[in-house]
N, CA, C and O atoms as a CHARMM CRD file, in Angstrom:
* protein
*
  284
    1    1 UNK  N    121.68000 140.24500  96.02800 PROA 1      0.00000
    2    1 UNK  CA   121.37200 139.61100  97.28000 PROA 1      0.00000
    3    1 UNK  C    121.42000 138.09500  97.08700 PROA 1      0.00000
    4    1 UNK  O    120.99000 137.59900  96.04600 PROA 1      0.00000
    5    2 UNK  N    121.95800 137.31400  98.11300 PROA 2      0.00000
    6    2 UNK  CA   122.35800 136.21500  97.91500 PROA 2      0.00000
    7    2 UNK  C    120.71400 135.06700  97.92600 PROA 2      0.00000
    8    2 UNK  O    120.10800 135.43200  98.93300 PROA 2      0.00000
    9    3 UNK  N    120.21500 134.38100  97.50100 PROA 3      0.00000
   10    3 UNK  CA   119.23300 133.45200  97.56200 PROA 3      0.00000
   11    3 UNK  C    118.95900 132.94100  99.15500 PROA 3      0.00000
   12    3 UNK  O    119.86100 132.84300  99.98700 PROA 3      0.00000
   13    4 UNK  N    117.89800 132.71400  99.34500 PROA 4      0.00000
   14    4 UNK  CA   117.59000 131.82100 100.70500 PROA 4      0.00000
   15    4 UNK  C    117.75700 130.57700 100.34800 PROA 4      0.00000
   16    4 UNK  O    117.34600 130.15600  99.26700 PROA 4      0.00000
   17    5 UNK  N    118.49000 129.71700 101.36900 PROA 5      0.00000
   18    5 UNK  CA   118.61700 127.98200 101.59500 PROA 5      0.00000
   19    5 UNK  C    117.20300 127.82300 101.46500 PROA 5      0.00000
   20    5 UNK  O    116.45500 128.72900 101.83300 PROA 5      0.00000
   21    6 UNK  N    116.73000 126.67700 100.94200 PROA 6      0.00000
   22    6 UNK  CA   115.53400 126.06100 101.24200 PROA 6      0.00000
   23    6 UNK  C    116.28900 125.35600 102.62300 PROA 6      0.00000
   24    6 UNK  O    117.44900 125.27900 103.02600 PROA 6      0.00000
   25    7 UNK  N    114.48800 124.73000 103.27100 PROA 7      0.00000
   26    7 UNK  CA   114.88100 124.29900 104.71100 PROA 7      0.00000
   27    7 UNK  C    115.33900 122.88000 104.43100 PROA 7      0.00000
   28    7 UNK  O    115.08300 122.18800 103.44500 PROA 7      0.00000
   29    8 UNK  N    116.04900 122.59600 105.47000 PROA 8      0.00000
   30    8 UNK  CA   116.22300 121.14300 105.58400 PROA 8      0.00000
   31    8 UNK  C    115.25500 119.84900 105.45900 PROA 8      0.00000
   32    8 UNK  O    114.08900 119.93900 105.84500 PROA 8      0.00000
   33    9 UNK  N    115.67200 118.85300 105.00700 PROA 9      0.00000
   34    9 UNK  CA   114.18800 118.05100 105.05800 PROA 9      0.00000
   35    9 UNK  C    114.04600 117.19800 106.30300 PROA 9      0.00000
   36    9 UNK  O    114.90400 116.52500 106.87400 PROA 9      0.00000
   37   10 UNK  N    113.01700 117.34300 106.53600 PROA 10     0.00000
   38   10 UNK  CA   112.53100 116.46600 107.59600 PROA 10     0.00000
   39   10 UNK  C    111.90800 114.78800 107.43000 PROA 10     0.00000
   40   10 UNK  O    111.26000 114.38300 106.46500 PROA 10     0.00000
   41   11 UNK  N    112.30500 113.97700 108.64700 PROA 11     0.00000
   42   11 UNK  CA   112.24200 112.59300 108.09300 PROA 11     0.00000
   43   11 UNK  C    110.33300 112.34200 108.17200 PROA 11     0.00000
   44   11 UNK  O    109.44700 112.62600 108.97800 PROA 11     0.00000
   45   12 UNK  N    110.41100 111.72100 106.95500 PROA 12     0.00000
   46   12 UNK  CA   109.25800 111.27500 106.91200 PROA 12     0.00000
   47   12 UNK  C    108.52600 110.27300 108.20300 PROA 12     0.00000
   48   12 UNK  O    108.50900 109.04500 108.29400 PROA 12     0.00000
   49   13 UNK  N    108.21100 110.84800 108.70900 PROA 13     0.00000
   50   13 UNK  CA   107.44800 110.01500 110.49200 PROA 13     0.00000
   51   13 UNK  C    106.33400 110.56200 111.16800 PROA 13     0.00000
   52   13 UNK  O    106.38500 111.61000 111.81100 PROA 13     0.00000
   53   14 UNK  N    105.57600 110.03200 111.06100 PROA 14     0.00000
   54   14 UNK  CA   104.49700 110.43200 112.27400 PROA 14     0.00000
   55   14 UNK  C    104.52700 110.57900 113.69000 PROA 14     0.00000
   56   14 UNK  O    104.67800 109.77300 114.60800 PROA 14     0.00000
   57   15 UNK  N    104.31600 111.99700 113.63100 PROA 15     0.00000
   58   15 UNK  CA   104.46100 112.17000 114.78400 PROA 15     0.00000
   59   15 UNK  C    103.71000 111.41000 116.30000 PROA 15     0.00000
   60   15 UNK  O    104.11700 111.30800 117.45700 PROA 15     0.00000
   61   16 UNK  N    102.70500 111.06300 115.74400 PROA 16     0.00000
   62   16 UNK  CA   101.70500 110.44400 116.81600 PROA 16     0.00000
   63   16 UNK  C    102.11600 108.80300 116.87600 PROA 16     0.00000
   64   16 UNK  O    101.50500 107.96600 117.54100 PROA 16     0.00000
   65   17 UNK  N    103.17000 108.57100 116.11300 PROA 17     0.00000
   66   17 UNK  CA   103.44700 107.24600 116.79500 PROA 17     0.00000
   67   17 UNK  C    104.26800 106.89200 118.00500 PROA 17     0.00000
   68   17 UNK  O    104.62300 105.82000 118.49600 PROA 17     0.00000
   69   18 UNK  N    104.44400 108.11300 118.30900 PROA 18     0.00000
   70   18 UNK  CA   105.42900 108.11600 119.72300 PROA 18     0.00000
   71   18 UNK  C    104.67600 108.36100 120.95000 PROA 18     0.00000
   72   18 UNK  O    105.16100 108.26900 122.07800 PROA 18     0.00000
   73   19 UNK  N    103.03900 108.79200 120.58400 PROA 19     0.00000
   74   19 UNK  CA   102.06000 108.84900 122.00400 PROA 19     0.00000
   75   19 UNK  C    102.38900 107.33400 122.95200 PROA 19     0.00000
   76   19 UNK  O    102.95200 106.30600 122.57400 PROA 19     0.00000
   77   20 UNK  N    101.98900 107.56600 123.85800 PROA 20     0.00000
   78   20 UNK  CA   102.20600 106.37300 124.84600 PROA 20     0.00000
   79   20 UNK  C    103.01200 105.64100 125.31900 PROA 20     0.00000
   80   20 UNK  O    102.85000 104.77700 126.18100 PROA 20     0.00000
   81   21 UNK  N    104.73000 106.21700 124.30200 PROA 21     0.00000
   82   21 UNK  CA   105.80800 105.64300 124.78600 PROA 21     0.00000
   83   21 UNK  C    106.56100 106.32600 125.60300 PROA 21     0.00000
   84   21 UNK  O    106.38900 107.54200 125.69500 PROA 21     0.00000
   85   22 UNK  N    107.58200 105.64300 126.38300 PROA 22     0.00000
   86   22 UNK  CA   108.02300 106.50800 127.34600 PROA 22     0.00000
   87   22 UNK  C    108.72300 107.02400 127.18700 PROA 22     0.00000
   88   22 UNK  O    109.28300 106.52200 126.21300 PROA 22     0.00000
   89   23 UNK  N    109.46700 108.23100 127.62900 PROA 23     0.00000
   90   23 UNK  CA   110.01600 109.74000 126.83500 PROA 23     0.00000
   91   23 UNK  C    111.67900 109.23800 126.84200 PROA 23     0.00000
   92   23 UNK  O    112.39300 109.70400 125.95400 PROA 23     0.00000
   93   24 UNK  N    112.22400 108.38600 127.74400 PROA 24     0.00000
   94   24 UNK  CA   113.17200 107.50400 126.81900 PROA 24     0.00000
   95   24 UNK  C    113.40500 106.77300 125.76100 PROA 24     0.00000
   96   24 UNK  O    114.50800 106.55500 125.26000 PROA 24     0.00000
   97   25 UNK  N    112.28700 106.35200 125.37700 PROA 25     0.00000
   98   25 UNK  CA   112.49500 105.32600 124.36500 PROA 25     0.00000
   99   25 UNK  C    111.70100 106.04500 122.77900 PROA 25     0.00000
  100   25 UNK  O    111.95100 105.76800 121.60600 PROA 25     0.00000
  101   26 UNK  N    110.82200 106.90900 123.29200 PROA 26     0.00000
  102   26 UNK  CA   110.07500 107.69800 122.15500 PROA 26     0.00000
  103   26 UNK  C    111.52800 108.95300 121.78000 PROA 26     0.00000
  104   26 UNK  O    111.73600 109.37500 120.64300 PROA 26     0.00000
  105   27 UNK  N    112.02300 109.19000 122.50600 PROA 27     0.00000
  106   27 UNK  CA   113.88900 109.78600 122.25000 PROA 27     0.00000
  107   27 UNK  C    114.87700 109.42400 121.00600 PROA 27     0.00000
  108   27 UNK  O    115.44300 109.78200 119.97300 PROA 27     0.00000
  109   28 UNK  N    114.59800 108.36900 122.01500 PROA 28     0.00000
  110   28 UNK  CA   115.85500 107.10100 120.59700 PROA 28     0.00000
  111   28 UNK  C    114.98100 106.72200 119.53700 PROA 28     0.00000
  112   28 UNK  O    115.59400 106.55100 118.48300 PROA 28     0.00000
  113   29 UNK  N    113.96400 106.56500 119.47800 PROA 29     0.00000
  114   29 UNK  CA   113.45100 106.19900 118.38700 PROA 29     0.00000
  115   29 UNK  C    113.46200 107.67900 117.13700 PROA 29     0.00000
  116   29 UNK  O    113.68700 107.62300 115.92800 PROA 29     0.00000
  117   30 UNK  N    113.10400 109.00900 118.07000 PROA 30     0.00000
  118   30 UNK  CA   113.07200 109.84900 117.04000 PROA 30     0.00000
  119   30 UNK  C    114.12500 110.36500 116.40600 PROA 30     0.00000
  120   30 UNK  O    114.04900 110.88400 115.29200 PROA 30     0.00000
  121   31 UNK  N    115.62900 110.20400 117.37000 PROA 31     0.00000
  122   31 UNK  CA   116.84100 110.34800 116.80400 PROA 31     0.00000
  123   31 UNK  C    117.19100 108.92200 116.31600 PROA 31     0.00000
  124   31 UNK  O    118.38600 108.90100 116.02000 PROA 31     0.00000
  125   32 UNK  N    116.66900 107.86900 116.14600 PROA 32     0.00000
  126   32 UNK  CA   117.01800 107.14500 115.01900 PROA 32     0.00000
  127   32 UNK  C    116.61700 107.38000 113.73100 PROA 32     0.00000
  128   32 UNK  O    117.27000 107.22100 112.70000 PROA 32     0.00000
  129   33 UNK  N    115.19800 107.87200 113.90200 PROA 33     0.00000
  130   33 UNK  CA   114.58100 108.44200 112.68700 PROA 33     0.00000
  131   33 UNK  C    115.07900 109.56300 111.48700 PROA 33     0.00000
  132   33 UNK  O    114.82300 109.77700 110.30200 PROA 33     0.00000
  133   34 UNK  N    115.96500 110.14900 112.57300 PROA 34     0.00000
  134   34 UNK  CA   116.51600 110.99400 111.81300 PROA 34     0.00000
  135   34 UNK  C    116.06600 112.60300 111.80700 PROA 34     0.00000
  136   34 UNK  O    116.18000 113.35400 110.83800 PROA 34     0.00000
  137   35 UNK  N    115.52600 112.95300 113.12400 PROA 35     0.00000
  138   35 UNK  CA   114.97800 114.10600 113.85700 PROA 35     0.00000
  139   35 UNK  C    116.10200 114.58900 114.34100 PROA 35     0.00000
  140   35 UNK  O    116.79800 113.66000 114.75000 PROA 35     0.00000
  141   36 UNK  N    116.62100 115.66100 114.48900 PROA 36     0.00000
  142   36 UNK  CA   118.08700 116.63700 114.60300 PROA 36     0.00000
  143   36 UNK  C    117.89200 116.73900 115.76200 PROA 36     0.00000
  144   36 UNK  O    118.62000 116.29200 116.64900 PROA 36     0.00000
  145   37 UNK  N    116.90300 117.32900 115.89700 PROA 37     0.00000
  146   37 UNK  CA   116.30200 117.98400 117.89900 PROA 37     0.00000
  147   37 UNK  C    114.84600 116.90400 118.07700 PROA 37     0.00000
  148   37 UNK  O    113.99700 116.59200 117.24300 PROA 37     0.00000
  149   38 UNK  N    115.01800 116.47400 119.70100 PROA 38     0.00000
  150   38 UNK  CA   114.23900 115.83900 120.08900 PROA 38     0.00000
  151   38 UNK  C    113.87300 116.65900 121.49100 PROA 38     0.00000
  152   38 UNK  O    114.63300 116.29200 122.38700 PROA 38     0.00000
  153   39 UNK  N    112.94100 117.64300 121.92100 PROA 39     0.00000
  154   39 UNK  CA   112.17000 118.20600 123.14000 PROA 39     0.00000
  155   39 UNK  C    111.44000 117.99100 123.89200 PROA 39     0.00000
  156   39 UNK  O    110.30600 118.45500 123.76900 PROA 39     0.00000
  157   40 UNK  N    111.76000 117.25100 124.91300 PROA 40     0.00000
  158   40 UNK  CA   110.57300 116.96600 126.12400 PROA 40     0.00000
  159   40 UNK  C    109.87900 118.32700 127.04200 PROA 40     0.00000
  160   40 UNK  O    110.39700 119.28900 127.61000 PROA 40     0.00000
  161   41 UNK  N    108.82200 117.98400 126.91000 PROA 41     0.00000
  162   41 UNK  CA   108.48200 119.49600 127.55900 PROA 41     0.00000
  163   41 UNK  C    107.21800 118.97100 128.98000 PROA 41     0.00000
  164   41 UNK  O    106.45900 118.16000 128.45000 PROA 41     0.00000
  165   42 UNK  N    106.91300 119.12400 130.10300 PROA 42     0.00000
  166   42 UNK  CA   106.07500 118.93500 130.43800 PROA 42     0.00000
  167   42 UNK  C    104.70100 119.93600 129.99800 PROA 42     0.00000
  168   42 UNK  O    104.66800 120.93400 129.27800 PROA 42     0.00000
  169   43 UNK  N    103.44600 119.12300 130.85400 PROA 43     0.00000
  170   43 UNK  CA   102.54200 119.86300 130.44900 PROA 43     0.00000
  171   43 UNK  C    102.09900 121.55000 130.92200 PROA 43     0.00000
  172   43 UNK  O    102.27400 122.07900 132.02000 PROA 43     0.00000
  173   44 UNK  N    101.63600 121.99000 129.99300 PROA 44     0.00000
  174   44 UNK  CA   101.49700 123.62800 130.09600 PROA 44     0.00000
  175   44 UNK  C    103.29600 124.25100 130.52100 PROA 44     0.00000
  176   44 UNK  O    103.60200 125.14100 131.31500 PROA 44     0.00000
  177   45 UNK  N    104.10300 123.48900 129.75400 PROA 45     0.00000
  178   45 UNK  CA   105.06500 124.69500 129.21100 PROA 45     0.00000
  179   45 UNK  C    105.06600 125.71900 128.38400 PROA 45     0.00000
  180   45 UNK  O    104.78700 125.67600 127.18600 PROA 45     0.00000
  181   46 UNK  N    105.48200 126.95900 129.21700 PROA 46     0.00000
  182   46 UNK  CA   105.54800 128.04000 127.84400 PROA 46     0.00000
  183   46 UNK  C    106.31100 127.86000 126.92900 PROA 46     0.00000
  184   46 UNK  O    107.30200 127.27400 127.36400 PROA 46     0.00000
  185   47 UNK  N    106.39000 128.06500 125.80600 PROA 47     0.00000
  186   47 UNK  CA   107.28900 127.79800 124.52500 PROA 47     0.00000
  187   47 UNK  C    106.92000 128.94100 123.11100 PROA 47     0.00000
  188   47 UNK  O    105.78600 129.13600 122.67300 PROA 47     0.00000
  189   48 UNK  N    107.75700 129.36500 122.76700 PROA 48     0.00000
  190   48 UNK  CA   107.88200 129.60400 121.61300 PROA 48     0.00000
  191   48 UNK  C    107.02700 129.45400 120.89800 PROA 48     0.00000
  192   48 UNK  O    106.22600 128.65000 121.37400 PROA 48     0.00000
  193   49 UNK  N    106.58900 130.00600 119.44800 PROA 49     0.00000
  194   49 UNK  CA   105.85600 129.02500 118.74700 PROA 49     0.00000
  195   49 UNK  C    106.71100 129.55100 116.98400 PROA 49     0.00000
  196   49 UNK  O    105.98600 129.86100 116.03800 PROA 49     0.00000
  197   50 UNK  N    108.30600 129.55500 116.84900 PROA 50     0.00000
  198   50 UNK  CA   108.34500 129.33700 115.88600 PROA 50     0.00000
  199   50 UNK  C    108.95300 128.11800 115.19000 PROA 50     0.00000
  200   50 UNK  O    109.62300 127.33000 115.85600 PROA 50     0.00000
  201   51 UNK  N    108.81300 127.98400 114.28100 PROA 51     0.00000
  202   51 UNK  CA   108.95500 126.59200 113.51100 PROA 51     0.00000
  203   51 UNK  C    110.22400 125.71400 113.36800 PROA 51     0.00000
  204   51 UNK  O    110.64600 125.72300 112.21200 PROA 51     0.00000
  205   52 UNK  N    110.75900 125.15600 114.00600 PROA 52     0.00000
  206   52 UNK  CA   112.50400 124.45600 113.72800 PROA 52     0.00000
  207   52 UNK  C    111.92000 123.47200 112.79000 PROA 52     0.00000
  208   52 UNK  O    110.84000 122.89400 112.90700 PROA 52     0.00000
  209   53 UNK  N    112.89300 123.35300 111.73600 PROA 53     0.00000
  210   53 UNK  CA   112.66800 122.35800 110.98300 PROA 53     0.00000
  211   53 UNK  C    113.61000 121.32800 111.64700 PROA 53     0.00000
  212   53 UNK  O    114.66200 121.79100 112.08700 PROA 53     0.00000
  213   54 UNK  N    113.39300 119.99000 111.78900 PROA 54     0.00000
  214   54 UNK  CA   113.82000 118.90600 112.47000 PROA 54     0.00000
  215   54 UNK  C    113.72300 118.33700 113.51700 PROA 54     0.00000
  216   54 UNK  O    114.22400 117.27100 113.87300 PROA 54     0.00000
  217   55 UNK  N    112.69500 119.43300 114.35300 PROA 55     0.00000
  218   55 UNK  CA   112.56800 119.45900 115.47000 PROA 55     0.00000
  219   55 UNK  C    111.08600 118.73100 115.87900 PROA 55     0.00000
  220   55 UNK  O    110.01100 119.30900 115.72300 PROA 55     0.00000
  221   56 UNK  N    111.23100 117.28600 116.45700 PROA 56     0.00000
  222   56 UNK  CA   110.09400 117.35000 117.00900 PROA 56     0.00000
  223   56 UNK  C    110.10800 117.28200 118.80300 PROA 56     0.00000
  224   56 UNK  O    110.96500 116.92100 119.61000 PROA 56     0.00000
  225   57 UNK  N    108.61900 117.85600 118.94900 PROA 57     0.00000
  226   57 UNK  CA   108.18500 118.06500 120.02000 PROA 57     0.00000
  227   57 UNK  C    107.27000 116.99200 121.27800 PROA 57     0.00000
  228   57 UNK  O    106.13900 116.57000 121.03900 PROA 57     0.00000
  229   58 UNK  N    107.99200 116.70000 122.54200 PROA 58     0.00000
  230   58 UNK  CA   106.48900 115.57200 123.04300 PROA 58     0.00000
  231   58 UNK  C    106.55200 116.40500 124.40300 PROA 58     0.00000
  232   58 UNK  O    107.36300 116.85100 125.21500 PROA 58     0.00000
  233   59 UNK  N    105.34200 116.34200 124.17000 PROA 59     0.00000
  234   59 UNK  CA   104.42000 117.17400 125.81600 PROA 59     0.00000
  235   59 UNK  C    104.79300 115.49300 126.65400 PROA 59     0.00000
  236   59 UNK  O    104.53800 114.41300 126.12100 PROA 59     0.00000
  237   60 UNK  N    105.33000 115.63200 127.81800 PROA 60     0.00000
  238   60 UNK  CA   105.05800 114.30300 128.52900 PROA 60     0.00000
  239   60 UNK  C    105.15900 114.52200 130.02500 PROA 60     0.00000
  240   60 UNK  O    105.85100 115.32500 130.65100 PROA 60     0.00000
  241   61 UNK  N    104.01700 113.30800 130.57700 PROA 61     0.00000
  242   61 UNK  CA   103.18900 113.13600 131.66300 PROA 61     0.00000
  243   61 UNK  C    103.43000 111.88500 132.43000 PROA 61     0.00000
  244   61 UNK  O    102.94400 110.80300 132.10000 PROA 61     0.00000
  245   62 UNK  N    104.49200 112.13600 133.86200 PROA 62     0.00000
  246   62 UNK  CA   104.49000 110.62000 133.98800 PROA 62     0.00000
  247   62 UNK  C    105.27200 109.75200 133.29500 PROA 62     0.00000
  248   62 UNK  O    105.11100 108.57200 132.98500 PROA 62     0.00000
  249   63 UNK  N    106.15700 110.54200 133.10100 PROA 63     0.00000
  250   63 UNK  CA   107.07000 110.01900 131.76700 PROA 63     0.00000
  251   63 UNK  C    106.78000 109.31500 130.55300 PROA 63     0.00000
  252   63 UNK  O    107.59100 108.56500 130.01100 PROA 63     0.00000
  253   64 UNK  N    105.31400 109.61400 130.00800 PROA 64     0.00000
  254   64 UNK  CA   104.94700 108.83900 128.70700 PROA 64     0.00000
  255   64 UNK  C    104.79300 110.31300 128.48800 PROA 64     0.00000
  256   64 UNK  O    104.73200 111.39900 129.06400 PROA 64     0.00000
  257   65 UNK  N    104.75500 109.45600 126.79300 PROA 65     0.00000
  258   65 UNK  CA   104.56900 110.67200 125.92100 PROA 65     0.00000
  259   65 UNK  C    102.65400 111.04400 125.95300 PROA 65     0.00000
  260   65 UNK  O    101.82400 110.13500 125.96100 PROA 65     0.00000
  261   66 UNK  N    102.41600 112.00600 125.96100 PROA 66     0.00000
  262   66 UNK  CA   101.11900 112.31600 126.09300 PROA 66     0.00000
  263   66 UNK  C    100.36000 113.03500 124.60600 PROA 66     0.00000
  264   66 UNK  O     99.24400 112.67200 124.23500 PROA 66     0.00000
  265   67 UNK  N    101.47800 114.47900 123.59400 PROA 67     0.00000
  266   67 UNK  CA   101.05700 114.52100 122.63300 PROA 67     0.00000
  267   67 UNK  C    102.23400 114.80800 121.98300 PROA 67     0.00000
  268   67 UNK  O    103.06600 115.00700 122.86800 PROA 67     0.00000
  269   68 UNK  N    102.88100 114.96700 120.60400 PROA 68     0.00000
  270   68 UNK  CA   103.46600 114.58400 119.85200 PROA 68     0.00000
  271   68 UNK  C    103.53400 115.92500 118.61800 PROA 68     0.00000
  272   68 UNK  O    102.53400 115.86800 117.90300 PROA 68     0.00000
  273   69 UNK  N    104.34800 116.91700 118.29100 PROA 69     0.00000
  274   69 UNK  CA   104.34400 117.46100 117.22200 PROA 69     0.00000
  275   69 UNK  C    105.92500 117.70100 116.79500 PROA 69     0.00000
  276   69 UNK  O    106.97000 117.51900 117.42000 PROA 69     0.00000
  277   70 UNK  N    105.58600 118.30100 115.15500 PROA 70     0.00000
  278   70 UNK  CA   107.14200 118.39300 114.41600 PROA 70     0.00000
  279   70 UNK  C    107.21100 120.36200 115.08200 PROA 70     0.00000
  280   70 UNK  O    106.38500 121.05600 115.67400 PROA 70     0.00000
  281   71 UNK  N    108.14000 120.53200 114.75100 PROA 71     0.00000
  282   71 UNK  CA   108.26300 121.48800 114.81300 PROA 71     0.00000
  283   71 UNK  C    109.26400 122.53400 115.93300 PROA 71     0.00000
  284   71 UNK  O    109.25400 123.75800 115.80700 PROA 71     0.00000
C-alpha cells in the first residue's frame, strides 16, 4: 500500500489578525500570505466541519471581518 502525503504546510499567520478588517482587504492580505482558500461566510452559516489544510475561514458582518479561523 502506497504511504499517505503528509499535509501541506500552512503559512505561518494568525488568524485573528484579520478581525476588524474588511472582507476585501482581510482577502488579499490572506492570499498574500500564502493561504490557498480564502472563505467568507456570513453569520450562522451551516458548514462542514472538516479540516482543509490552507484554508482559512472569516465569519463576516457588515462587511468586516467579525471572527477568524484556519481550517
Amino acid at each position: 500500500m502506497a504511504p499517505i502525503p503528509p499535509p501541506p504546510a500552512e503559512p505561518e499567520d494568525d488568524p485573528e489578525a484579520y478581525l476588524g478588517l474588511a472582507a476585501d482587504e482581510a482577502e488579499r492580505r490572506a492570499r498574500e500570505r500564502g493561504w490557498s482558500t480564502v472563505r467568507s461566510l456570513a453569520p450562522g452559516t451551516v458548514i462542514t466541519m472538516e479540516y482543509r489544510f490552507g484554508r482559512l475561514n472569516f465569519e463576516v458582518e457588515d462587511g468586516t471581518v467579525r471572527r477568524s479561523w484556519k481550517g
